[in-house]
TIRO-2110 file (N, C-alpha, C; in Angstrom, 1 decimal):
// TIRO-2110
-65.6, 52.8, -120.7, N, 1, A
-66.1, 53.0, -122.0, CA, 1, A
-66.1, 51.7, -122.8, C, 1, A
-67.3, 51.5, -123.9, N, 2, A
-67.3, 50.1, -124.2, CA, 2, A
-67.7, 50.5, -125.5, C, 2, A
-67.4, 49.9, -127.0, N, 3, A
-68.0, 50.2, -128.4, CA, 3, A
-68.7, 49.0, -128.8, C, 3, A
-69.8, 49.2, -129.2, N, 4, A
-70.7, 48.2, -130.3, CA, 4, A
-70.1, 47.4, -131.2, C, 4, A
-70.0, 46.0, -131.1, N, 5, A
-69.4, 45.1, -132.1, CA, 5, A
-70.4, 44.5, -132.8, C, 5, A
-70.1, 44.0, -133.8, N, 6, A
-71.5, 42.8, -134.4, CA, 6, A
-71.3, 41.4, -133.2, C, 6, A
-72.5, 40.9, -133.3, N, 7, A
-72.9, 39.8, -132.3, CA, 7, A
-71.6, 38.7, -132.5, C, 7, A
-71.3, 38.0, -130.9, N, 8, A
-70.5, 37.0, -131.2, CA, 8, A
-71.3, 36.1, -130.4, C, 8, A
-71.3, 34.7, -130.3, N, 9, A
-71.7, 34.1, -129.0, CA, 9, A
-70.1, 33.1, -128.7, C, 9, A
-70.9, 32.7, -127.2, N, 10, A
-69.4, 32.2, -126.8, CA, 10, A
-69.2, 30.8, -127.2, C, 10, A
-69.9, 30.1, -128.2, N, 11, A
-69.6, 28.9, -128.9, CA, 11, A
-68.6, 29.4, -130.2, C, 11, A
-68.8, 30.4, -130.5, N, 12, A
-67.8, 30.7, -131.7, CA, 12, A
-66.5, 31.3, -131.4, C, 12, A
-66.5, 32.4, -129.6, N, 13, A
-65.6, 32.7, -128.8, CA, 13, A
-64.4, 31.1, -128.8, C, 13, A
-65.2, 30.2, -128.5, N, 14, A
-64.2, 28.7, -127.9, CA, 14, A
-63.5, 28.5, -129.6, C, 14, A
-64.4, 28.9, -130.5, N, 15, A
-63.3, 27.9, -131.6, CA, 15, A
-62.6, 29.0, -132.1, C, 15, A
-62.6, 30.9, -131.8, N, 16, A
-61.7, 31.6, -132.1, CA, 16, A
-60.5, 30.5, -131.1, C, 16, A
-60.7, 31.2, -129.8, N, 17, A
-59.7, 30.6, -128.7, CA, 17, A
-58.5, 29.3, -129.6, C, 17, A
-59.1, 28.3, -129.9, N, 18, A
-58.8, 27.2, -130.5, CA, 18, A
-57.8, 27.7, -131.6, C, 18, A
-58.1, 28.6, -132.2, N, 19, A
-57.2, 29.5, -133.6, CA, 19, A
-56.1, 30.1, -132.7, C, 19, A
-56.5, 31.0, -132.0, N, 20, A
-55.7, 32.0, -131.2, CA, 20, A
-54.6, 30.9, -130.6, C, 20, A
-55.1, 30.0, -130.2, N, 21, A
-53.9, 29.6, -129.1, CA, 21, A
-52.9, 28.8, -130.3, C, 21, A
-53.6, 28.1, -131.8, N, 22, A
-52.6, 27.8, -132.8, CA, 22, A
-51.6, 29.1, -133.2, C, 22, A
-52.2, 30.1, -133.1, N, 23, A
-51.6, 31.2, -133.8, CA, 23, A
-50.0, 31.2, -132.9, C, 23, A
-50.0, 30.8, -131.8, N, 24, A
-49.1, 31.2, -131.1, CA, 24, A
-48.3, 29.2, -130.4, C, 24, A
-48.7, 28.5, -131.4, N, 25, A
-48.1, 26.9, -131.6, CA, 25, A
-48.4, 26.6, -130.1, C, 25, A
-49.7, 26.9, -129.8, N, 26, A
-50.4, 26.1, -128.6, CA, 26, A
-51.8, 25.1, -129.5, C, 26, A
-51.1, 23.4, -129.7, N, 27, A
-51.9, 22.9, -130.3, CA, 27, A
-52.9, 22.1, -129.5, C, 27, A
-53.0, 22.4, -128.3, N, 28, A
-53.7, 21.4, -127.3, CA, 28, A
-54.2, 22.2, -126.6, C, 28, A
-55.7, 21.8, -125.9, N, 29, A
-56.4, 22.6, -124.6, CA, 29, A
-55.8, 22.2, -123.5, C, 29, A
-54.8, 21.4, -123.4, N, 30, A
-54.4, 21.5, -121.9, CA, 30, A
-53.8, 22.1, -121.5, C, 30, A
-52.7, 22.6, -122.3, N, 31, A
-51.4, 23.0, -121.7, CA, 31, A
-51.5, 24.9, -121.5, C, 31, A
-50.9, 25.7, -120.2, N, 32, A
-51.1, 26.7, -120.3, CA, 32, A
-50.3, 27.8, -121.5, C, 32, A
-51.3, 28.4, -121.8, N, 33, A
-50.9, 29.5, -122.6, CA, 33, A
-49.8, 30.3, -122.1, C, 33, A
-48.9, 30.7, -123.1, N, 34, A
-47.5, 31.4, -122.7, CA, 34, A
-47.6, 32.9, -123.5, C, 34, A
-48.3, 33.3, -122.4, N, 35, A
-48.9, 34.9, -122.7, CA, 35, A
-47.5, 36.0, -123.2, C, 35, A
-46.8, 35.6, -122.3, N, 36, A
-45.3, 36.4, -122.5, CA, 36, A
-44.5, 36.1, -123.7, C, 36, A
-44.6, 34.8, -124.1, N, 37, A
-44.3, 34.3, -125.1, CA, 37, A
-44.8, 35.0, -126.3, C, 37, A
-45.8, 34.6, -126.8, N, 38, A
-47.3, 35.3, -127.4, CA, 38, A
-46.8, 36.9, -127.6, C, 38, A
-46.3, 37.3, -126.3, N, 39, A
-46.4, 38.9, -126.2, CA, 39, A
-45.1, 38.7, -127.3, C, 39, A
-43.9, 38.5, -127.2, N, 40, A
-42.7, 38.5, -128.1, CA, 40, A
-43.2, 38.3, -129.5, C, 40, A
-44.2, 37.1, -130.1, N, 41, A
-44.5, 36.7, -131.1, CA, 41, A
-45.4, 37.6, -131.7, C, 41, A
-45.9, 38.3, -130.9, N, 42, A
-47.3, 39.1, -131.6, CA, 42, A
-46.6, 40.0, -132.7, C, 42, A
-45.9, 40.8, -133.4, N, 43, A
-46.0, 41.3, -134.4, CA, 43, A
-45.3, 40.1, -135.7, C, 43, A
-45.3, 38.9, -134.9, N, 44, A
-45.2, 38.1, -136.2, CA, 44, A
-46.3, 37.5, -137.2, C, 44, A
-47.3, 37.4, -135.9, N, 45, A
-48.6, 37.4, -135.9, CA, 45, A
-49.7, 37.8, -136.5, C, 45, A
-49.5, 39.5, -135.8, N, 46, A
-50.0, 40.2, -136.4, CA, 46, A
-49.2, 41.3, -136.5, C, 46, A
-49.1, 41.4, -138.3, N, 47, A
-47.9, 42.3, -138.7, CA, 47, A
-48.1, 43.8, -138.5, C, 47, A
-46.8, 44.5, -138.0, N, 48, A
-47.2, 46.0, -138.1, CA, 48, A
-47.7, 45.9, -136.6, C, 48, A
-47.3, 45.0, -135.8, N, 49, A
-47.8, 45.5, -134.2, CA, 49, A
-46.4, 45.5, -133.1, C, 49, A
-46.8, 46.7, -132.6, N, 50, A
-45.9, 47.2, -131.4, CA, 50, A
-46.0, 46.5, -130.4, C, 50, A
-45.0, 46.6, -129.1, N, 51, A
-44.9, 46.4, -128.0, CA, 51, A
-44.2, 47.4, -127.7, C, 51, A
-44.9, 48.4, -126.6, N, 52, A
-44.2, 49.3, -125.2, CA, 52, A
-44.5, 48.9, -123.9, C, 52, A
-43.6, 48.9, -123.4, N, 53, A
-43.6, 48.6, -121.9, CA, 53, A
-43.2, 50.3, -121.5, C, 53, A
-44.5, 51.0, -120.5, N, 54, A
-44.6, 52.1, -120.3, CA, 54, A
-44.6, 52.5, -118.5, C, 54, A
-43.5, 53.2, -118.1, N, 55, A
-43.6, 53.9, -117.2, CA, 55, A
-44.9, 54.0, -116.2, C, 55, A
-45.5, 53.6, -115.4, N, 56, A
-46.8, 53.3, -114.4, CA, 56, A
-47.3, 54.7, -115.0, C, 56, A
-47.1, 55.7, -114.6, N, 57, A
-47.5, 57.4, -114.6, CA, 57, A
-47.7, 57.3, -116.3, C, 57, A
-47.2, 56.6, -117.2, N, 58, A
-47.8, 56.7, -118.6, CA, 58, A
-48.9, 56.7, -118.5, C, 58, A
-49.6, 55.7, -118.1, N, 59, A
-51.5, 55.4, -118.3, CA, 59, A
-51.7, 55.8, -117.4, C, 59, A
-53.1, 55.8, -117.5, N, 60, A
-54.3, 56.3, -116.3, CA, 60, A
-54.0, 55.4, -115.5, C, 60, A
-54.6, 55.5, -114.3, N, 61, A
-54.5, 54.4, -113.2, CA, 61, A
-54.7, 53.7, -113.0, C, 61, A
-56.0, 53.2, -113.7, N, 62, A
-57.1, 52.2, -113.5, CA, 62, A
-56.7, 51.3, -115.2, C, 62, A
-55.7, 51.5, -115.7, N, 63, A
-55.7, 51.1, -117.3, CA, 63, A
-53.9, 50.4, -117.2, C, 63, A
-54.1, 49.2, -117.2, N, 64, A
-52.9, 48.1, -116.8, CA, 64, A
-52.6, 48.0, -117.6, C, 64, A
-52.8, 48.4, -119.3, N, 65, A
-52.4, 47.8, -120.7, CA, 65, A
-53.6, 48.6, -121.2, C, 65, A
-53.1, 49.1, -122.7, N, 66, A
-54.0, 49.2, -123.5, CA, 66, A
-53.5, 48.8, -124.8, C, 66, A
-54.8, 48.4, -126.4, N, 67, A
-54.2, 48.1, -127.6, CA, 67, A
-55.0, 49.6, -128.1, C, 67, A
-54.3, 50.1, -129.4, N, 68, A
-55.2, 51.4, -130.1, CA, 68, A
-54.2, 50.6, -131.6, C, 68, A
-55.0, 50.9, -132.4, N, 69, A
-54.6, 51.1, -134.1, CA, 69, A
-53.0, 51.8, -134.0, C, 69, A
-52.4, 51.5, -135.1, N, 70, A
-51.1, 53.1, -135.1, CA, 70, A
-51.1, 52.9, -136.7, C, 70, A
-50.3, 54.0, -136.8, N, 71, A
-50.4, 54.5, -137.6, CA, 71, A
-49.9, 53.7, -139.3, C, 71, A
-48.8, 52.5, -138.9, N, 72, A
-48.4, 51.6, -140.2, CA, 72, A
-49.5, 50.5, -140.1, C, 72, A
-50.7, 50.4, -140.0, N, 73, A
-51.8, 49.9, -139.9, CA, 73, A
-51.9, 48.7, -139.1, C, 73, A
-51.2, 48.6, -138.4, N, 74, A
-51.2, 47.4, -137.3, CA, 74, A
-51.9, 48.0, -136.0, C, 74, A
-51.1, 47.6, -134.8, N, 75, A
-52.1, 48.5, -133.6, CA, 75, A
-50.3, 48.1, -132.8, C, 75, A
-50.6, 49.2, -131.6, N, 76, A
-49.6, 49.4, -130.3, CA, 76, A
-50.6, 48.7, -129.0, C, 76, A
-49.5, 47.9, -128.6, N, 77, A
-49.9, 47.4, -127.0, CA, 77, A
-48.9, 48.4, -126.2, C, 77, A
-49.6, 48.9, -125.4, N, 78, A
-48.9, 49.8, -124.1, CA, 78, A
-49.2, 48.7, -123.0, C, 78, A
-48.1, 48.8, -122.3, N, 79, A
-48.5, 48.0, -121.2, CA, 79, A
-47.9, 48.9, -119.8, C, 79, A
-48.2, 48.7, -118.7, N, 80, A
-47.5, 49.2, -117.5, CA, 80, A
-46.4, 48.7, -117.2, C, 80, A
-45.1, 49.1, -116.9, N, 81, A
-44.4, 48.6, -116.3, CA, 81, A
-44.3, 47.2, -115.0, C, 81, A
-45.3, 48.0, -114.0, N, 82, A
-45.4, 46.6, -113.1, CA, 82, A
-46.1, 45.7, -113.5, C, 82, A
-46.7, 46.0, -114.5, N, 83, A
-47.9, 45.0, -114.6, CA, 83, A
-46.8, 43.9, -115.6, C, 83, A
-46.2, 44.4, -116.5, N, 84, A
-45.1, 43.7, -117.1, CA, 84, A
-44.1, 42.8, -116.2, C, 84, A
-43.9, 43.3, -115.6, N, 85, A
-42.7, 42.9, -114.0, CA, 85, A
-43.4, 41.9, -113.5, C, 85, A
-44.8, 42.0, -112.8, N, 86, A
-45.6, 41.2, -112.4, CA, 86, A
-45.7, 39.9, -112.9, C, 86, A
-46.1, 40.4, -113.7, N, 87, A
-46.5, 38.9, -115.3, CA, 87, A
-44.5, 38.0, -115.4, C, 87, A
-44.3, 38.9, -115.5, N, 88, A
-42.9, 37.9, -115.8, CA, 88, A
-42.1, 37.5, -114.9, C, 88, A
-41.4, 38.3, -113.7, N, 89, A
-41.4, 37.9, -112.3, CA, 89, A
-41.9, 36.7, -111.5, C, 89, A
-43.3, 37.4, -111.8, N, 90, A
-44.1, 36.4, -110.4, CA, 90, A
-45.1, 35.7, -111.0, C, 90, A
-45.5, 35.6, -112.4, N, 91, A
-46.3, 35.0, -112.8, CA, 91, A
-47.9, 35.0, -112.7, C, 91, A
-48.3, 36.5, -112.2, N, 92, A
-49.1, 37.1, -111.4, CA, 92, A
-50.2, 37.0, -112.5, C, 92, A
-51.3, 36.2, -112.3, N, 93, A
-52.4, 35.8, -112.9, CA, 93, A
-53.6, 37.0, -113.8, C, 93, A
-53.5, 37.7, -113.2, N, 94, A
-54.3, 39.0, -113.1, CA, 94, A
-53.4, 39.7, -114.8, C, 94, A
-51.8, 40.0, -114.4, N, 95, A
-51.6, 40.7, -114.9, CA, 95, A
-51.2, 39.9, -116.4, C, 95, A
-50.8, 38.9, -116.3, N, 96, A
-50.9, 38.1, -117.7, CA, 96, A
-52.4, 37.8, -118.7, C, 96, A
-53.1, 38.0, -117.8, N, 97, A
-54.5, 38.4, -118.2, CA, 97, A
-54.9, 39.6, -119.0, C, 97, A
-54.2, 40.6, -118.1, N, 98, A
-54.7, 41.9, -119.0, CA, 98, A
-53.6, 41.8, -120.1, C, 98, A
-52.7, 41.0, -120.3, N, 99, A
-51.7, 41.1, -121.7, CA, 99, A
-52.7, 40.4, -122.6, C, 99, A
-52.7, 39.0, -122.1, N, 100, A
-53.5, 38.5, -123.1, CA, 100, A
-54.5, 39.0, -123.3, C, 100, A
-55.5, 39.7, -122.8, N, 101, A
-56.9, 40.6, -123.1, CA, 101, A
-56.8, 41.5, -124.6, C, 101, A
-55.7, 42.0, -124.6, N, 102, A
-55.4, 43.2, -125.4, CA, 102, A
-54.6, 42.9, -126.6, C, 102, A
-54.0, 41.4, -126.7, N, 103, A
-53.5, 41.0, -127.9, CA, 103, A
-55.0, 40.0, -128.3, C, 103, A
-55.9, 39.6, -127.6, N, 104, A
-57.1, 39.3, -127.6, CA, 104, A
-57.9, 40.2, -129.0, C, 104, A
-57.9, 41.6, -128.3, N, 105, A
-58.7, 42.7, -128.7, CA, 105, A
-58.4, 42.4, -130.7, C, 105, A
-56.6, 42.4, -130.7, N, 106, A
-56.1, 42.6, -132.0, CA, 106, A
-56.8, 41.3, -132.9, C, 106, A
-56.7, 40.3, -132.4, N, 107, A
-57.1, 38.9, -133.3, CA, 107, A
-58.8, 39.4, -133.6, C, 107, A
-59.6, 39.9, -132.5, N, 108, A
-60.6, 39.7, -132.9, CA, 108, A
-61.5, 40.7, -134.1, C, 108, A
-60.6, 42.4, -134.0, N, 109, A
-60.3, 43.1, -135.1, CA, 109, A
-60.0, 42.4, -136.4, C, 109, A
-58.9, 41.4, -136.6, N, 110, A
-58.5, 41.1, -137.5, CA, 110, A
-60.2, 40.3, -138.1, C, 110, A
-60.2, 39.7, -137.3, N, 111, A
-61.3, 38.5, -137.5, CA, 111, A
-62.4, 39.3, -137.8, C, 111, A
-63.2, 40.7, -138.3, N, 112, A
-64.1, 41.3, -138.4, CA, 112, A
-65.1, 41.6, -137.2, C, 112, A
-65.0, 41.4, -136.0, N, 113, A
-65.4, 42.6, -134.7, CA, 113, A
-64.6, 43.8, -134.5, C, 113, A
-65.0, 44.7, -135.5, N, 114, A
-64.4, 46.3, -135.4, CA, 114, A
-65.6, 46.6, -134.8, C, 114, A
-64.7, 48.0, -133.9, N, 115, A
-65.7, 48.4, -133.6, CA, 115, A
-66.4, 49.7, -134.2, C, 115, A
-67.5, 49.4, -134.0, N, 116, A
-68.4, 50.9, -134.4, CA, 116, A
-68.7, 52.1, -133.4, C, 116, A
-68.5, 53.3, -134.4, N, 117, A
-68.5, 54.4, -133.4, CA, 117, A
-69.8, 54.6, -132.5, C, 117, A
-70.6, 54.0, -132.7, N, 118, A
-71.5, 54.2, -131.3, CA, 118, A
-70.4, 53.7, -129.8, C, 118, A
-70.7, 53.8, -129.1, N, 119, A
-69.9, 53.5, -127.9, CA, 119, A
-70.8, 54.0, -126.4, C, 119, A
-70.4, 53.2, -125.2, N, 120, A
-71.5, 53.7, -124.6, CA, 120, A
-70.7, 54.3, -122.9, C, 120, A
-71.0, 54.7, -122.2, N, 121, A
-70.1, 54.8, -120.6, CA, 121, A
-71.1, 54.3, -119.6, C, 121, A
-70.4, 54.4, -118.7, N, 122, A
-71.1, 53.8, -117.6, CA, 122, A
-72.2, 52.7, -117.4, C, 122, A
-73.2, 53.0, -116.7, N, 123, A
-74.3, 52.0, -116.6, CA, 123, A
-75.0, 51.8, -118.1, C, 123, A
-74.9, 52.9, -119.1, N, 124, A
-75.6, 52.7, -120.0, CA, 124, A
-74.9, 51.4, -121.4, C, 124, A
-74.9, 50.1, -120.2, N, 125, A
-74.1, 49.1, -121.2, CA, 125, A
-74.8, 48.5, -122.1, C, 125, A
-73.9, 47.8, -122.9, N, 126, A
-74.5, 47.1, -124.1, CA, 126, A
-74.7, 45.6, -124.0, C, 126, A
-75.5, 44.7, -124.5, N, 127, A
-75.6, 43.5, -124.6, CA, 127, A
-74.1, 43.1, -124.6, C, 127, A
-73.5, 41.9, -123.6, N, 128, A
-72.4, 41.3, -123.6, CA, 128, A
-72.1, 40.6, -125.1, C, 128, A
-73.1, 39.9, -125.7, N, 129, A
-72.5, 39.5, -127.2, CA, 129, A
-72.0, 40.8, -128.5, C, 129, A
-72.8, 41.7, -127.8, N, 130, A
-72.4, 43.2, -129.1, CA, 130, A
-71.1, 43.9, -128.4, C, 130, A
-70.6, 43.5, -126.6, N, 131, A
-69.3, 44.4, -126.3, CA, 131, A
-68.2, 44.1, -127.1, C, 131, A
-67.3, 45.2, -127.5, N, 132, A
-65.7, 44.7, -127.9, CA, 132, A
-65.1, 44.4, -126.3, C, 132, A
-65.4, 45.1, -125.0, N, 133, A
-64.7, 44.8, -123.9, CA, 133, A
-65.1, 42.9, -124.0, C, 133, A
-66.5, 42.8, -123.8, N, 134, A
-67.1, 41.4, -123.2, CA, 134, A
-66.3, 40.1, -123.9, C, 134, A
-66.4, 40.9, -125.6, N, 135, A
-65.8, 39.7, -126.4, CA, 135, A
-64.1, 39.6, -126.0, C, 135, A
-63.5, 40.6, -126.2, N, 136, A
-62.1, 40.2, -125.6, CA, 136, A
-62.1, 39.8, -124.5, C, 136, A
-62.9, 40.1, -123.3, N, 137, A
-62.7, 39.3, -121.9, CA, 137, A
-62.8, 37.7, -122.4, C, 137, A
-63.8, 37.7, -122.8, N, 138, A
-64.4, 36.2, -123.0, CA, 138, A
-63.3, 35.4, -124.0, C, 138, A
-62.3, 35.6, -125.1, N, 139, A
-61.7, 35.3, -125.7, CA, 139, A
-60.8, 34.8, -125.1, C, 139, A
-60.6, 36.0, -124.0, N, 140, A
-59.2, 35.8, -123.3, CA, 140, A
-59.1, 34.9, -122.0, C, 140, A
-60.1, 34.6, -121.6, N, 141, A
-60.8, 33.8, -120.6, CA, 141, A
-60.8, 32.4, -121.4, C, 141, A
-61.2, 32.5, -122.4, N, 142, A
-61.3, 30.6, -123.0, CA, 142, A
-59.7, 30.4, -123.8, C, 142, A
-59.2, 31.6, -124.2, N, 143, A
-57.7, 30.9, -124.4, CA, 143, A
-56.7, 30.6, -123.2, C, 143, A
-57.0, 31.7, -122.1, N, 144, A
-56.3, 30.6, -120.9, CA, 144, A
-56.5, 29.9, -120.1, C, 144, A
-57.9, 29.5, -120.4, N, 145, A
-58.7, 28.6, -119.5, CA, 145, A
-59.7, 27.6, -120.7, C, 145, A
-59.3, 27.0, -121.4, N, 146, A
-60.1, 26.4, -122.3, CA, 146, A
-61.3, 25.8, -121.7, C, 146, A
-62.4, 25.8, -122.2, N, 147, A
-63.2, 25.2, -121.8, CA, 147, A
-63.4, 23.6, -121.2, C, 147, A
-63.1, 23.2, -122.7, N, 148, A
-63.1, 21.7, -122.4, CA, 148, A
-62.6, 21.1, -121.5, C, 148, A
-60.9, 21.7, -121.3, N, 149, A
-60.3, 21.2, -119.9, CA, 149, A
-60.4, 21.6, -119.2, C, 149, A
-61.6, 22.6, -118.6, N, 150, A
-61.3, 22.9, -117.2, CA, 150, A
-63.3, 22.5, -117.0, C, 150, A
-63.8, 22.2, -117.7, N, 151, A
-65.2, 22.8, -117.4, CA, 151, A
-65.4, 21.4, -116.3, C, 151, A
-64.3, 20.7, -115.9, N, 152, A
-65.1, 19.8, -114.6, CA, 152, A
-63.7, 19.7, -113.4, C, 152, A
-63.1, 21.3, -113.5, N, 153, A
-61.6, 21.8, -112.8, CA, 153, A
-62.6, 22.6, -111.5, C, 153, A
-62.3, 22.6, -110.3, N, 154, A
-62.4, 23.5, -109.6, CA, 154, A
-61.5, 24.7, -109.3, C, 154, A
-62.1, 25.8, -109.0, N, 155, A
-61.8, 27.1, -109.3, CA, 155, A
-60.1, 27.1, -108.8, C, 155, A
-59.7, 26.5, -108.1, N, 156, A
-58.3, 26.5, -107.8, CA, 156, A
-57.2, 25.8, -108.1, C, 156, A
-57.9, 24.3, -109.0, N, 157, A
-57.2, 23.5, -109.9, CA, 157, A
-57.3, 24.6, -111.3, C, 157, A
-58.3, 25.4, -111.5, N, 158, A
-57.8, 26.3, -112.5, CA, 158, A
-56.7, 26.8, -112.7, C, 158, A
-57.0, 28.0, -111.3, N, 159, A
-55.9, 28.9, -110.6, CA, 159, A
-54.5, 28.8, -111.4, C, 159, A
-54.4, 27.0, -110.5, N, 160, A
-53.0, 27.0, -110.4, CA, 160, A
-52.4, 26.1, -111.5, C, 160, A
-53.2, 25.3, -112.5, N, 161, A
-52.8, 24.8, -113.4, CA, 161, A
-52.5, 25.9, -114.8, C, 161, A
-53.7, 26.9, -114.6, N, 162, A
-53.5, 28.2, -116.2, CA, 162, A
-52.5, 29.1, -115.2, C, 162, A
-52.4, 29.7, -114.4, N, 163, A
-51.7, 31.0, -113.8, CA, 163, A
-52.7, 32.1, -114.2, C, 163, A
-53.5, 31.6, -113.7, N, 164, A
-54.9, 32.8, -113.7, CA, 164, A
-55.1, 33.5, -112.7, C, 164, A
-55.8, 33.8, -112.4, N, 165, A
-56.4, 34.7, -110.8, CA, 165, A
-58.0, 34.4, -110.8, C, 165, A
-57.8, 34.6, -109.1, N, 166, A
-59.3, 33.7, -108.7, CA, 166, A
-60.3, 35.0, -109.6, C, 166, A
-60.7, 36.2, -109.6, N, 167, A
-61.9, 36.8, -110.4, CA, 167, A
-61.3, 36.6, -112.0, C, 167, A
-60.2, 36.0, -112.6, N, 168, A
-60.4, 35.8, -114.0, CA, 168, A
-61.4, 34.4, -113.7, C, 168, A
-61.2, 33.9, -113.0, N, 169, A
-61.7, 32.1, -112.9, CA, 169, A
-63.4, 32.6, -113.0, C, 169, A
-64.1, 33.5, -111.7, N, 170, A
-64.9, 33.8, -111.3, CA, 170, A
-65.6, 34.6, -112.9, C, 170, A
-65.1, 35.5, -113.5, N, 171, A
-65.7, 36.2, -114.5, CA, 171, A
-65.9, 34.8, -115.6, C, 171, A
-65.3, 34.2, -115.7, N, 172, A
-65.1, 33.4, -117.3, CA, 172, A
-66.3, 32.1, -116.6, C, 172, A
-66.4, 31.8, -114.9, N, 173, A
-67.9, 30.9, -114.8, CA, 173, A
-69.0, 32.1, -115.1, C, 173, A
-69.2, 33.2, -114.5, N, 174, A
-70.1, 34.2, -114.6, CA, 174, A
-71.1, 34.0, -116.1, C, 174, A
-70.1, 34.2, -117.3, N, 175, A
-70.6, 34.2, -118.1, CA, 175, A
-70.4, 33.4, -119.2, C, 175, A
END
């Protein structure tokens, strides 16, 4: 499921990223983003926001983390359990991805991409500049992989310099 946002393009996606990574005292494109870190800082950030670390059997199966609004007008990140373990553990590229995706989602809210209740499922998708999914992938994709420093990195000097995973690498050339 995906909702209608107003248009972003990804030249304005790079100079959010640029804010986002100050927001969390990452002043440089080089250095990797400290998503876990970020995760502790986020209700300083953005006030009125939760952190749960939830039981696997909490979410659906296919859903590693989610953000929703709550109710003191901030928003709740749910995250899985292993996906939490993973990311801090093992430094598992994938799953520090879907953290950062979803405190992604909150900055870009803040920043006026709400979404509108049109919303669409399946094949019936929407232009990637109008997705809230596309724009937070893409946000989250140039805050751990900045552009500038990687755009002459091969996919596995990516890899292993951000702690990404080879399809974040592959999604964020894609588009």
């Amino acid at each position: 499921m995906d909702y209608i946002t107003k248009a972003l393009s990804r030249k304005e996606i790079r100079v959010f990223s640029r804010i986002f990574r100050r927001l969390f005292d990452v002043n440089d494109d080089v250095s990797e983003f400290p998503v876990l870190y970020a995760l502790e800082k986020v209700s300083d950030v953005f006030k009125d926001t939760t952190v749960s670390i939830l039981e696997d059997n909490e979410l659906p199966f296919n859903v590693p983390a989610r953000c929703y609004p709550n109710e003191s007008g901030g928003f709740t990140i749910e995250i899985k359990n292993s996906v939490y373990t993973g990311a801090y553990e093992k430094k598992i590229g994938a799953y520090l991805g879907f953290i950062c995706h979803e405190m992604c989602h909150i900055f870009l809210y803040k920043m006026g991409y709400t979404p509108l209740l049109e919303r669409r499922f399946g094949n019936n998708e929407l232009p990637a500049y109008e997705s809230v999914e596309w724009q937070a992938k893409a946000l989250c994709g140039e805050v751990m992989m900045p552009y500038e420093a990687t755009k002459n990195m091969s996919g596995e000097q990516i890899m292993k310099r951000y702690h990404v995973s080879k399809g974040f690498v592959e999604h964020r050339r894609k588009y």
